[in-house]
Structure formats: C-alpha cells, structure tokens
C-alpha positions as CSV (number, residue, x, y, z in Angstrom):
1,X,0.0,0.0,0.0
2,X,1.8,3.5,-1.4
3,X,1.5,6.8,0.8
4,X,-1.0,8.0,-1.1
5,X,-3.4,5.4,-0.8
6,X,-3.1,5.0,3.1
7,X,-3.4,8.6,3.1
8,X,-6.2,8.9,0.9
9,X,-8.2,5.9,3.2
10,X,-7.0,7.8,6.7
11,X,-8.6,11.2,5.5
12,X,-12.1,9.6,4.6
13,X,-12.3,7.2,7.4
14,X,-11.0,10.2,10.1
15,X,-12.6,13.3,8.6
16,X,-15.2,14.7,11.2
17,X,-18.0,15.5,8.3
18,X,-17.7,12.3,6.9
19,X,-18.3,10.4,10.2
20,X,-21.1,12.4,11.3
21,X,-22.9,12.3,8.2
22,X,-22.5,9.1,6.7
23,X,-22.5,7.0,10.2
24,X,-23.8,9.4,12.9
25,X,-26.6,10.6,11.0
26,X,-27.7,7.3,9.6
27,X,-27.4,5.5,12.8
28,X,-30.2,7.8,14.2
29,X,-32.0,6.3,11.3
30,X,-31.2,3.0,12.2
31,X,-32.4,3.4,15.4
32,X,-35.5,4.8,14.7
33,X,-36.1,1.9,11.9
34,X,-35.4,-1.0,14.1
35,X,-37.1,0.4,17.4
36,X,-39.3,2.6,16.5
37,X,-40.8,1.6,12.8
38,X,-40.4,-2.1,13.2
39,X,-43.2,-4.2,13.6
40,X,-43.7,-6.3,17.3
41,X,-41.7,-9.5,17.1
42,X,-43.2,-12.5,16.8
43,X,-42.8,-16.1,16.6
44,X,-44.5,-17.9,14.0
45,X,-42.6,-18.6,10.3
46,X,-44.4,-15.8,8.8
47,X,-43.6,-13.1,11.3
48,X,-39.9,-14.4,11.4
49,X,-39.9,-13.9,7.6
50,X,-41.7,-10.1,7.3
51,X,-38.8,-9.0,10.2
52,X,-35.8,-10.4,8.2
53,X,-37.7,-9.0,5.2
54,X,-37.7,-5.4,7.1
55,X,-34.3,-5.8,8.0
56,X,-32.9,-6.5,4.6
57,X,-34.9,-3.7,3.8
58,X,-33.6,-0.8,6.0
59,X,-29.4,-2.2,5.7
60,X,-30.3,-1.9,1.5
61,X,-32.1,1.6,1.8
62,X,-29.7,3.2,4.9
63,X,-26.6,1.8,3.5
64,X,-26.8,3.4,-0.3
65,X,-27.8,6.2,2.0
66,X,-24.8,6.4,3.6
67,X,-22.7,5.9,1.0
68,X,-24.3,8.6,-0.5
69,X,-23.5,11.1,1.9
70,X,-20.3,10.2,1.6
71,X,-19.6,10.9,-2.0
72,X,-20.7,14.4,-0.8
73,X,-17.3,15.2,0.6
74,X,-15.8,13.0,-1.7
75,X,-16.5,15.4,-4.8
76,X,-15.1,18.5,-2.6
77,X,-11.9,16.1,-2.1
78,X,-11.7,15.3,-5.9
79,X,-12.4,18.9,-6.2
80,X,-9.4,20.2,-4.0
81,X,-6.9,17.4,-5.6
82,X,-7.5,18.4,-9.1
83,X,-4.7,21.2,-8.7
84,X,-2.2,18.7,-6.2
85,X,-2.6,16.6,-8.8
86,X,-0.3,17.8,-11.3
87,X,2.4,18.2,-9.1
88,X,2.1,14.6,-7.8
89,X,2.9,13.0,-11.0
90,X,5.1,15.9,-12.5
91,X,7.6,15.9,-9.7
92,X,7.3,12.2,-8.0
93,X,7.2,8.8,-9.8
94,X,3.2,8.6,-9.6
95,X,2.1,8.7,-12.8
96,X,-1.4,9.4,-13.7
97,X,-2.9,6.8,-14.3
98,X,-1.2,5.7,-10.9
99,X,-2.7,8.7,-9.3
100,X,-6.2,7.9,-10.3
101,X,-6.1,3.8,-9.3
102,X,-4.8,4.7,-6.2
103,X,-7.5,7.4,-5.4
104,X,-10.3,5.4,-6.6
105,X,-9.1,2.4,-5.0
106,X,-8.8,4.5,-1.6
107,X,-12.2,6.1,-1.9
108,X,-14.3,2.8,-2.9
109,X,-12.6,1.2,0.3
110,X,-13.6,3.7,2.6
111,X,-16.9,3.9,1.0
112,X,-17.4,0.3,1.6
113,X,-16.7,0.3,5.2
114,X,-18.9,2.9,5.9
115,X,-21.8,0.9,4.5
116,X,-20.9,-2.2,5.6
117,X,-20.9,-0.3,9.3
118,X,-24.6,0.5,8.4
119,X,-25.0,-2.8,7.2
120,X,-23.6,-4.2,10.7
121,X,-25.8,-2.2,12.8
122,X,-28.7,-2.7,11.3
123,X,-28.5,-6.4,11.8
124,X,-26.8,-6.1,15.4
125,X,-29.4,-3.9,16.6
126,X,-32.1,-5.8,14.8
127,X,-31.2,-9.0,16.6
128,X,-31.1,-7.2,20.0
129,X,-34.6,-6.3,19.6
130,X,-36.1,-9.4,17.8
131,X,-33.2,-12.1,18.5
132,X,-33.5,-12.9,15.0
133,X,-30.0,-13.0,12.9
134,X,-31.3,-11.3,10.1
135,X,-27.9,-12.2,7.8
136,X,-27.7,-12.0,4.0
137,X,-28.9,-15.2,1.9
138,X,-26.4,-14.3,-0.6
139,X,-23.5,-12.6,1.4
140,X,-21.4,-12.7,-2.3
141,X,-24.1,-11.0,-4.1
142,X,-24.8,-8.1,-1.3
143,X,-20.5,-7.5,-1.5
144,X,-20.7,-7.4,-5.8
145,X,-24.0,-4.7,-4.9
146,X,-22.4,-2.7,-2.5
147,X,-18.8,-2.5,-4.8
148,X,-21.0,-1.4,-8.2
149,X,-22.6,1.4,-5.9
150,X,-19.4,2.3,-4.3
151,X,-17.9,2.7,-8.1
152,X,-20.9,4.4,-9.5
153,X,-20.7,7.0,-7.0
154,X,-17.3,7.9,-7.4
155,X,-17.4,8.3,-10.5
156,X,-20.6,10.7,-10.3
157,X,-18.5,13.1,-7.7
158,X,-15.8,12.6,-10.0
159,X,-18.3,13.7,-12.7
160,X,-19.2,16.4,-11.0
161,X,-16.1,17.8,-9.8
162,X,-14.9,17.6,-12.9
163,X,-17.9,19.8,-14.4
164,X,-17.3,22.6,-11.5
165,X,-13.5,22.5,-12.7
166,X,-14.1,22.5,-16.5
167,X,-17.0,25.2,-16.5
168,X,-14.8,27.8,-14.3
169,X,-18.5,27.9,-11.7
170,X,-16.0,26.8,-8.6
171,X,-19.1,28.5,-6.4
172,X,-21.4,25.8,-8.0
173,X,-19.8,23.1,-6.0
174,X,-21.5,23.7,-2.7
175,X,-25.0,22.7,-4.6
176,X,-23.7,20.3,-7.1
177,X,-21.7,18.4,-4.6
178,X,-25.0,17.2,-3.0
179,X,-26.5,15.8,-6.9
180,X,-25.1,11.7,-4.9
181,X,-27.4,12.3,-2.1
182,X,-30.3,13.9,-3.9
183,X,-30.2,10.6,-6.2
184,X,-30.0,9.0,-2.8
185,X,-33.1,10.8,-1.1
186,X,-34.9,9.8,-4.5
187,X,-34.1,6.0,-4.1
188,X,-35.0,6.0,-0.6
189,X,-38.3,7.5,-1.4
190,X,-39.0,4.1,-3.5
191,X,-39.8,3.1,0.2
192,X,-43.1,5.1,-0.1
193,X,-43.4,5.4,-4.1
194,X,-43.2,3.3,-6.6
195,X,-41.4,4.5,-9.5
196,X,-41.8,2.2,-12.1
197,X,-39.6,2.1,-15.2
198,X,-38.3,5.5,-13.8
199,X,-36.4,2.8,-11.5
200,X,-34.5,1.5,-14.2
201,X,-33.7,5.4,-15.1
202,X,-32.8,7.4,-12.6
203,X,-29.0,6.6,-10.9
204,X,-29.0,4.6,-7.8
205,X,-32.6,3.6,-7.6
206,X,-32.4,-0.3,-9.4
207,X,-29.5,-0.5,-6.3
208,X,-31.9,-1.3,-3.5
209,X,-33.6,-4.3,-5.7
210,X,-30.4,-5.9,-6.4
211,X,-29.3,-5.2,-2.5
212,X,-33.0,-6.6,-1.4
213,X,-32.7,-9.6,-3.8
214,X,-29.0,-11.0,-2.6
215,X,-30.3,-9.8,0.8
216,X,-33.5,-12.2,1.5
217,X,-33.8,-14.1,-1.8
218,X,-37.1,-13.2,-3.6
219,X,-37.9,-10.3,-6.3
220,X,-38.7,-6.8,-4.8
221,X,-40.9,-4.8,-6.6
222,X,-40.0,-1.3,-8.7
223,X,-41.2,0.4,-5.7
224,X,-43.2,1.4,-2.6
225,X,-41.1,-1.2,-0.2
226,X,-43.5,-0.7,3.0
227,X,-46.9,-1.4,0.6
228,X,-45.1,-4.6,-0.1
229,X,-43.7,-5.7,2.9
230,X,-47.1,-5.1,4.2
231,X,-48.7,-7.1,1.6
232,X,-51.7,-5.3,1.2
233,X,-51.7,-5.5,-2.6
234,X,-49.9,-6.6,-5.3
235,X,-46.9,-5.1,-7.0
236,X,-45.1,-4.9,-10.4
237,X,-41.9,-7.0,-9.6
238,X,-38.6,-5.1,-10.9
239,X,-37.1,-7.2,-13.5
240,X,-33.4,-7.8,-11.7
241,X,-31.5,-8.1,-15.1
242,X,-32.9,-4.6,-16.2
243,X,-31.8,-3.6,-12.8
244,X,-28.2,-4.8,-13.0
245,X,-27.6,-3.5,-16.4
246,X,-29.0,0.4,-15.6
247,X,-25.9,0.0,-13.3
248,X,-23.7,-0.9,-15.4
249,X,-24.6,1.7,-17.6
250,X,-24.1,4.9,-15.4
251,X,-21.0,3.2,-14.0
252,X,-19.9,3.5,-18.0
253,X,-21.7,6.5,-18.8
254,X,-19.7,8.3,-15.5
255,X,-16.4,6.7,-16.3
256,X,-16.9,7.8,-19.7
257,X,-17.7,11.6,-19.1
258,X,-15.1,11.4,-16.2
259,X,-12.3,10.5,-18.5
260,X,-13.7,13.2,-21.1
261,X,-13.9,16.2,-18.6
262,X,-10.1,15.3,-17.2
263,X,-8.6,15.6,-20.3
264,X,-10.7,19.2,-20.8
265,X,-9.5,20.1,-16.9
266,X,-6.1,22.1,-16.3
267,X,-6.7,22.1,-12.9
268,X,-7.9,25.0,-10.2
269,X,-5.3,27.3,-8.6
270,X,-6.3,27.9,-5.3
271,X,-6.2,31.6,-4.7
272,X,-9.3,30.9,-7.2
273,X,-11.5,29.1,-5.4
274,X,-14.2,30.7,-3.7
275,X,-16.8,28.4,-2.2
C-alpha cells in the first residue's frame, strides 16, 4: 500500500463531516427503523420472515444512503486534488494513471466500510430487539451490490467535480456536490413510491432491488417497499437483469464523461476558489 493510498483511506475514514454524516446521522435512522418503525416481534414462520424482510430492507435503503452522503465530501476532495494533482505526477514517480487507481481504490474502500458499518448495525441492533439474525442469503451477491454502488458513486462526484472545474463555476460546488445524495433521497423514497420504469432510469434507484434480492432471496418490486412488505396488494416485480444493467450503464456512462472532462480540466489554482 503507497502513501498516497493510506493517506487517501486515513482522511475519509477520520474526517469529522464524513463520520457524522454518513454514520452518525444514519445510525439515528437506524435506530428509529429498528425500534421505533419495526413491527412487534413474533414467533411464528411468517412473522420471522416479514422481520428479516424489514431488516434487509432498512441495511439496503440506509446503507446506499450512507454511501451517499459520503460521495458528498468525496467530490469536494476530488475537487481540492484536481490542482495537487499535477504536481504529484510531474515531480514524483506517480504517474497518472497511478494517481487515479490509487485514489479510486482508496475512496471505494472507505466507502465500503462505511456501508458495511450500516449494514452491521442494522443487523446487530435488529437482533437485540427481535433475537433474529437477520444475515444476507447471498453474502457474495450483497458484496458485488455494495462494490458497483461504491464505483458508481465515485465516479458521479468525480463527474461532478470535474464539471465545476471545467466550467470555471468553482461556487457551484456547494449545490452540485449534494446531486449523490439527492439521487439518494430519490431511491429512498422508492420506500413510499413506486417509481416504475423511472427505477431502471434514474442513478442509484435499481440498487436497492439488487441489494434486497442478494439480501432475502425473492424479487422486490419497482417500488413502494413498506406497501409490499405489508402485503396489502400486489406489486409490479422489478425485472433484476434490467436492474443490473441500468448500473452498469451509469458506472460507463460516469467513467466515460469522467475521463472526457479530465482531459478538458487544467486544474484549479487555489487563490481561485471561492466556495
């Protein structure tokens, strides 16, 4: 492991913001989910089922959440390396294609374990309440999930600082560096709404089907979570391999215009920054 890359993990996993946002502020949610929200335990098959069911539920939703707070800061710290970067790999043996493995390598790790600390409190808390061990059917699958979300939204804060650099708007950061957890807010709302084909559209939202599939075993529907869990009608069931492949597709679709907008960008001096 190079400097850069321990240094690059250190910052994420010890910056203050960070912490508070994408595990402070999602634990309260946690909380409230399994304590407050949950259904009364029970003990026959079917009740065991609808609680593992909820529980797969709120670590899918809470942890994309998470991670999505965290590609907040992570576009202000692609932002701010845009200029550092030229230096690194004029006047050290990091080259730049070096720079960029090593920084995406660094942030997908630390974006991983801050969902998979979501992911781990939901199910510890969740067994302290119901004594149920709500664990993944398909642990493998839940990993491969969590890794395509992690490099979908690095590549959208790359995007997007990229965008701020390229247009000269360095002001526009503050708003646009939120764009990960608006997409965010909009797949958590497929708990209430159900989008329909829109899921298959908009970034993020086919994430919590695949998340809920590996998580319990059975086909989710496009949308409104709670209705189904509740079972009180019927619902269109997402079509998974749609799902996977609208990943895919913004993971290309953000690489692509990534790699488009660096070769555009010169970098930001920083007496011109003004947030």
């Amino acid at each position: 492991m190079t400097l850069y890359l321990r240094l690059k993990i250190k910052d994420m996993l010890t910056n203050p913001e960070q912490i508070g946002w994408g595990i402070g502020f999602i634990e309260f949610w946690v909380l409230m989910w399994i304590f407050i929200f949950s259904p009364a335990s029970g003990e026959t098959l079917w009740k065991v089922y609808v609680i593992k069911t909820n529980i797969t539920i709120a670590y899918s939703f809470l942890g994309l959440l998470s991670m999505s707070s965290v590609a907040i800061g992570l576009s202000y710290s692609l932002f701010y390396t845009s200029r550092a970067a030229r230096y690194i790999t004029k006047f050290t043996k990091v080259s730049i294609l070096r720079f960029i493995v090593e920084d995406f390598l660094g942030s997908l790790l630390a974006i991983l374990i801050f969902a998979l600390t979501i992911f781990l409190s939901v199910i510890g808390f969740s067994y302290a309440k119901f004594r149920i061990l709500a664990l993944p059917e398909n642990p493998l699958g839940v990993i491969v999930d969590l890794v395509m979300a992690g490099v979908a939204l690095y590549w959208l804060a790359y995007m997007i600082a990229l965008v701020v650099i390229v247009s000269g708007r360095t002001r526009a950061l503050t708003m646009t560096s939120y764009i990960p957890l608006m997409f965010g807010f909009i797949a958590y709302s497929q708990l209430w709404v159900d989008l329909g084909n829109l899921a298959y559209i908009i970034p993020l939202c086919s994430l919590p089907a695949l998340l809920t599939y590996h998580g319990i075993g059975v086909y989710p529907p496009t949308g409104a979570y709670l209705l189904w869990l509740a079972g009180d009608k019927p619902l269109p069931v997402i079509n998974l391999r749609l799902a996977a492949i609208s990943v895919f597709m913004r993971i290309i679709i953000f690489i692509t215009l990534s790699l488009i907008l660096l070769r555009k960008s010169r970098g930001v001096p920083m007496e011109e920054i003004r947030l």
